[in-house]
N, C-alpha and C positions, 0 to 999 in steps of 0.2 A: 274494214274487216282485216284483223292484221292473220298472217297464216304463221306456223309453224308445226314440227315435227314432236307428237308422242308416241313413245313406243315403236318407232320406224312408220308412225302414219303420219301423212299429213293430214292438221287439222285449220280450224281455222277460227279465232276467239271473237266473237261479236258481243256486244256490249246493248243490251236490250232496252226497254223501257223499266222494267221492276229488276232485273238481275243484270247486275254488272259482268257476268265471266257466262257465258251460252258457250259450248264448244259442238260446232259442227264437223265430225269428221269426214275429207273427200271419200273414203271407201264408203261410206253411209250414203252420201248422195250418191256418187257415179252409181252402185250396184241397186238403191235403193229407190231413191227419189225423184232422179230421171228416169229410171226405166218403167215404174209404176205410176210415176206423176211429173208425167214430162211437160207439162204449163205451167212449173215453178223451176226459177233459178236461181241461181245466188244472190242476185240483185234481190226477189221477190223477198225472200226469206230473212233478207237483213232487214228489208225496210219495215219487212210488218214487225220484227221484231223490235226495232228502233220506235218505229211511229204507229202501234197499233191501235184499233178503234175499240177493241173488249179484250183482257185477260181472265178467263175465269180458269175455276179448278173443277172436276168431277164429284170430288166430295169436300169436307174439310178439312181431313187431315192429309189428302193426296200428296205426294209426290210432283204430280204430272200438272203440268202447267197448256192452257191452248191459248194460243194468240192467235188474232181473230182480224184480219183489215176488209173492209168490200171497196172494191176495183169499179167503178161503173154499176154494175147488177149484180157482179158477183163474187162472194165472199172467198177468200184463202184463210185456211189456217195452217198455225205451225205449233207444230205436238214437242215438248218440250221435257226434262226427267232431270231428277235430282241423278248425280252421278257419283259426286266427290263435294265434298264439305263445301259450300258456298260454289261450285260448278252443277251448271245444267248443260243437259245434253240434246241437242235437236235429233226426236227421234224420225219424225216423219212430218211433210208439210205437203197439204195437198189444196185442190181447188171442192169445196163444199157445193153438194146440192142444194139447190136454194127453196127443195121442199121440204128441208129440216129446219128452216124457221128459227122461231125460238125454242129450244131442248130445259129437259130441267139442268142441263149442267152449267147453264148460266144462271142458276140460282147463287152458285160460290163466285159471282161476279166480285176480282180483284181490283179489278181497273173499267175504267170506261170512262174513255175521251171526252164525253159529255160533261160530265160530273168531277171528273180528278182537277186538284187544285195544286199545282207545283208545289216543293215547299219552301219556295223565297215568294209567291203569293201571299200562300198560307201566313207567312212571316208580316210581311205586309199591311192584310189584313188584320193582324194580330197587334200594331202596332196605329194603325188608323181606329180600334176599336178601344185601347187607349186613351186616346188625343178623345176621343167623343166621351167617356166616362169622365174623365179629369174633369173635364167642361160641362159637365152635366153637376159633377157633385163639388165642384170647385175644389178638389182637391192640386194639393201642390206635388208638382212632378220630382 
């Protein structure tokens, strides 16, 4: 997490799993997210956003992005906002009730660790499915 100064704030640039530029600013946590959601820290908040287990969206043309990681039993999210052209902004990240379950907002399921296939996999695979077709119809490569 590299930090520096906009606007005379300190921020701090995290590099997520779907968006490269996440900007947490410290006035947003210190006033915001430790004082409402004091069992997230910055450690918390970068890892789910680095290695999270669901991103989905509320609708489909939303803005607002949630990342989603479960700890043990219990799930954290981090509430995320388009800000400025290709920057998001962490707006809030907290520790979820675990009797909200499945919600319909994970119907705009973007991501999930289960099923997401990198894309030098993807390439991969793309390239071993090749090699199998050539050999099937004896074409010359």
């Amino acid at each position: 997490m590299k930090n520096y100064y906009e606007d005379k704030l300190l921020a701090f640039k995290i590099e997520g799993k779907l968006h490269n530029k996440i900007v947490l600013y410290d006035d947003n946590y210190k006033k915001h997210i430790k004082v409402r959601h004091p069992e997230m820290s910055m450690e918390n908040i970068e890892d789910i956003l680095k290695t999270p287990d669901y991103v989905y969206k509320p609708s489909r043309n939303s803005t607002i992005f949630y990342y989603e990681k479960l700890y043990e039993r219990d799930t954290y999210r981090v509430v995320i906002e388009s800000c400025k052209k290709h920057t998001k902004e962490v707006v809030t990240a907290y520790k979820v009730g675990n009797e909200e379950g499945y919600t319909v907002k994970h119907i705009y399921c973007v991501y999930d660790k289960e099923t997401f296939i990198e894309y030098e996999d993807m390439n991969k695979e793309l390239e071993d499915d090749f090699d199998y077709f050539y050999g099937i119809f004896n074409k010359a490569e």
